[in-house]
C-alpha positions as CSV (number, residue, x, y, z in Angstrom):
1,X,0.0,0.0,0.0
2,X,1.9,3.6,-1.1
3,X,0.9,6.2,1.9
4,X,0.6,9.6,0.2
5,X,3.4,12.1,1.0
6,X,2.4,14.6,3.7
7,X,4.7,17.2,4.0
8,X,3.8,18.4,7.4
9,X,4.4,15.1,9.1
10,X,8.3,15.5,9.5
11,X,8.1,18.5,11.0
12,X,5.0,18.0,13.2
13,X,7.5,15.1,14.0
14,X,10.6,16.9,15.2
15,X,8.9,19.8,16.9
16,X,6.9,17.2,19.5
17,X,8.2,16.2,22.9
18,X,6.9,12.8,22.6
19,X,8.9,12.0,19.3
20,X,12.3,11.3,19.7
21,X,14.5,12.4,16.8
22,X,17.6,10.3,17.0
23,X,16.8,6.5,18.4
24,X,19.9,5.4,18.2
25,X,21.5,7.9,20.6
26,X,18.9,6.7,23.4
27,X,19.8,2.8,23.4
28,X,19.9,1.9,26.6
29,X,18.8,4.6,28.2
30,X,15.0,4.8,27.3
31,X,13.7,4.3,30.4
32,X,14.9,7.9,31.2
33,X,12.7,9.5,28.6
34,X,9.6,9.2,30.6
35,X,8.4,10.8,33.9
36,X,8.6,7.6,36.0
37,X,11.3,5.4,34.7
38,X,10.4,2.4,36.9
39,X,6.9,1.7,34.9
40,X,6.4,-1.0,32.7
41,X,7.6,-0.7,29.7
42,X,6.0,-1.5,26.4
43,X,6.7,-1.3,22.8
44,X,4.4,-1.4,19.8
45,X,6.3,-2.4,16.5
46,X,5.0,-0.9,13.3
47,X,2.5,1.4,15.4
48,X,0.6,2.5,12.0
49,X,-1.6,5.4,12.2
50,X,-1.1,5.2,15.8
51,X,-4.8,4.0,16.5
52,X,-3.8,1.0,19.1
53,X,-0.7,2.9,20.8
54,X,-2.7,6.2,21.6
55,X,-5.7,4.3,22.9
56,X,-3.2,2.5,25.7
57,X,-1.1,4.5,26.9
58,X,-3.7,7.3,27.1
59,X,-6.2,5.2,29.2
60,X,-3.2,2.9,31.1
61,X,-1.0,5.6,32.7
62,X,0.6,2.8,34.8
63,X,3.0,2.0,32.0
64,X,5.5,3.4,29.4
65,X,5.1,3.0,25.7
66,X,7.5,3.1,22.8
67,X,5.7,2.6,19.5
68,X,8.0,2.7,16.1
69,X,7.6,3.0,12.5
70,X,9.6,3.6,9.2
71,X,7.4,5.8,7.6
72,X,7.3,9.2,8.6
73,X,4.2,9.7,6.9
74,X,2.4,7.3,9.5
75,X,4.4,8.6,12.6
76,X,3.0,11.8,12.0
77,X,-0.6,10.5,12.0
78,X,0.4,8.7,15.2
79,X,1.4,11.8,16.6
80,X,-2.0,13.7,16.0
81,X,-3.8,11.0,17.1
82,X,-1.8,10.6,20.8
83,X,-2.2,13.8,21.2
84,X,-5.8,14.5,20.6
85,X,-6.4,11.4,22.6
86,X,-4.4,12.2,25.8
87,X,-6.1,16.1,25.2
88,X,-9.7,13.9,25.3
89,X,-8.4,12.8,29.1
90,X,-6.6,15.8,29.8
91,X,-3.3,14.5,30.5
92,X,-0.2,15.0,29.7
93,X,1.5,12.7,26.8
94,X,4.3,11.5,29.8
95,X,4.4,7.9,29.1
96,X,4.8,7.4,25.4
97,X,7.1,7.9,23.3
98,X,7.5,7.9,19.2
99,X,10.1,7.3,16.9
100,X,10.8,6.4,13.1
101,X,12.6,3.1,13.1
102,X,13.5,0.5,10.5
103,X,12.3,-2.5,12.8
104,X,14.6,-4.9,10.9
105,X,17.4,-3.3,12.7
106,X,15.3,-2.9,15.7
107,X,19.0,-3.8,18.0
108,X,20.4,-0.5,16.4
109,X,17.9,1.3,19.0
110,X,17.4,-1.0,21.9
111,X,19.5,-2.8,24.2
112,X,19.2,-5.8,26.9
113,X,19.7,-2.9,29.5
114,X,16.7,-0.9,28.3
115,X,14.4,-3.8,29.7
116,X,11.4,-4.4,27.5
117,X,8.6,-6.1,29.2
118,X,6.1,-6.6,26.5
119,X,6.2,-6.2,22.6
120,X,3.0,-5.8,20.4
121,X,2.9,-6.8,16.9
122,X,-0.9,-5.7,15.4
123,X,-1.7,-6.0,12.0
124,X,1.6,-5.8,10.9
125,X,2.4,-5.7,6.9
126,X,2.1,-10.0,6.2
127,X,4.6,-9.9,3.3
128,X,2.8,-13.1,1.7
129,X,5.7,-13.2,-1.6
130,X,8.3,-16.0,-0.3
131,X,10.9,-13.9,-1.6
132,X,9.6,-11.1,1.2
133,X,8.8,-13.3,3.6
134,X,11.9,-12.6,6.0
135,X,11.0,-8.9,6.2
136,X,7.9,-10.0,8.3
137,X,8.2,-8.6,11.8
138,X,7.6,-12.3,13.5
139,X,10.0,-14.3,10.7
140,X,12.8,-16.1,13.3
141,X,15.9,-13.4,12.1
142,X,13.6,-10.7,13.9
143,X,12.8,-12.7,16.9
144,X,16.4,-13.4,17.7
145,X,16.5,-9.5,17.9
146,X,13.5,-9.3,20.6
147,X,14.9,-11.8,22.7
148,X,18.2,-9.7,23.4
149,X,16.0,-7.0,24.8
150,X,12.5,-8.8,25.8
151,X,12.3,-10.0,29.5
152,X,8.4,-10.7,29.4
153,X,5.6,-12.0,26.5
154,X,4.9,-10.9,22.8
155,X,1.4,-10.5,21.9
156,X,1.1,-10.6,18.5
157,X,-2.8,-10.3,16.3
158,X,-3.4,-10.7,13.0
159,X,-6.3,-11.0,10.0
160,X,-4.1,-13.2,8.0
161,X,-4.4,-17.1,8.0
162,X,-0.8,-17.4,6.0
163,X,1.0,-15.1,8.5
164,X,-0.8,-16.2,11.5
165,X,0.4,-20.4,10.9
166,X,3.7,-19.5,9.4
167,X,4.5,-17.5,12.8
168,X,3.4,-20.4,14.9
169,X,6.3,-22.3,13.2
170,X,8.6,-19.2,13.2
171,X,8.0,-18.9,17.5
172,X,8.5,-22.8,17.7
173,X,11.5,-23.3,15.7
174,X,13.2,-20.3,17.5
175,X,12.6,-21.9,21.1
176,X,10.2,-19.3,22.2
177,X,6.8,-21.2,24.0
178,X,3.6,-19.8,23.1
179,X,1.5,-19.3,26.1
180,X,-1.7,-18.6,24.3
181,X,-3.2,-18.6,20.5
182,X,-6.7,-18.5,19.3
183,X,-7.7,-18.1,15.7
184,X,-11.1,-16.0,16.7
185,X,-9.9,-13.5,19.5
186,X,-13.2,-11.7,19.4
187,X,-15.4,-15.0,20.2
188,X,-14.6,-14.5,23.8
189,X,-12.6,-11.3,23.7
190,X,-10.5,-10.3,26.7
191,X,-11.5,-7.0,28.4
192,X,-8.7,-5.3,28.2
193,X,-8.2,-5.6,24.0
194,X,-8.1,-2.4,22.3
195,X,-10.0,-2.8,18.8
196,X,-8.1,-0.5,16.2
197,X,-9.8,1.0,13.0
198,X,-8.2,-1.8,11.1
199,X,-9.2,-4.9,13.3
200,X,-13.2,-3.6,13.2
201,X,-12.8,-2.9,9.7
202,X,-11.5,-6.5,9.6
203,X,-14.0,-8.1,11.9
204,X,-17.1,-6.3,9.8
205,X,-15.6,-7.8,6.7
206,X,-16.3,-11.3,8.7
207,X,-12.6,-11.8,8.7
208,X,-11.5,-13.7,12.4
209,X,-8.7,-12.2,14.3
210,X,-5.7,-14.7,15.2
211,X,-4.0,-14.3,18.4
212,X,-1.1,-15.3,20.4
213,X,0.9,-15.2,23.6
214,X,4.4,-15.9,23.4
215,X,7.8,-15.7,25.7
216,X,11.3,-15.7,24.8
217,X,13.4,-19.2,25.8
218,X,14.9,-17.2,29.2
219,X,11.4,-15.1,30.0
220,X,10.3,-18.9,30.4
């Protein structure tokens, strides 16, 4: 899918305090970028539009969120929509953070020190070409990259069958041990799921969304 230029989302980008201009210069120390280091800390990969990201961290001010993406384009929107849902609770945007990130090189920006203790995958791009297959955020060359920084359980949801199967192989052959999985996550949905744009605009289209639980071999 080609996202339409928008010219005002780099520098919308770099004049927020919640979007952080140079990753690379914080790994390992992005804990200090919030107002209580010692929360939870969270990261969405591939945040999109920003539509699951904005909805937690506004509504769970208990823990810290990092949410990345390559596109600026798509940051941008992320950043409009944190900040008009934090305004809609009349906070301040303390515990979240933003950043444009090429998540194949996700260990360029985050280190084992940095302590991790979730990662979220949703929706992310399912690459179904085998010759693009290992550009998938769950394909085993990525996960080898979360385990040097995760210290707690990936959740990870999806509309696609293809991607959905092929990363219960990828999380098995790579030692992690999925603690949950469900191929309909809305037939008895948890309470505390946050429904973006795109998974109800899945769901109408009678399309079932597949999710899983999984840990790193030393989380275990």
């Amino acid at each position: 899918m080609r996202i339409r230029h928008k010219p005002w989302a780099r520098p919308e980008i770099a004049a927020s305090p919640f979007c952080m201009d140079d990753p690379k210069a914080l790994k390992g120390h992005w804990r200090k970028q919030y107002a209580k280091p010692d929360q939870p800390f969270y990261l969405e990969l591939g945040c999109g539009k920003g539509g699951w990201v904005s909805q937690a961290a506004s509504s769970r001010p208990q823990n810290n969120y990092l949410a990345l993406d390559i596109k600026s384009e798509m940051l941008g929107m992320a950043k409009r929509k944190t900040g008009a849902a934090f305004a809609a609770v009349g906070r301040e945007p303390d515990n979240i953070r933003l950043a444009i990130v090429n998540i194949e090189k996700i260990s360029d920006i985050l280190a084992p020190e940095d302590g991790v203790d979730r990662i979220y995958i949703n929706f992310c791009n399912p690459w179904p070409k085998a010759s693009h297959k290992k550009r998938r955020l769950t394909h085993p060359r990525q996960l080898v990259q979360y385990q040097a920084i995760l210290h707690g359980e990936l959740h990870f949801k999806t509309d696609d069958d293809d991607l959905f199967f092929e990363s219960l192989e990828y999380f098995k052959e790579s030692g992690w041990t999925i603690l949950y999985q469900t191929t309909n996550l809305h037939a008895d949905e948890p309470e505390d799921n946050i429904r973006t744009e795109h998974e109800q605009m899945f769901s109408e289209e009678g399309k079932t969304i597949k999710f899983l639980i999984a840990v790193p071999p030393q989380a275990e």
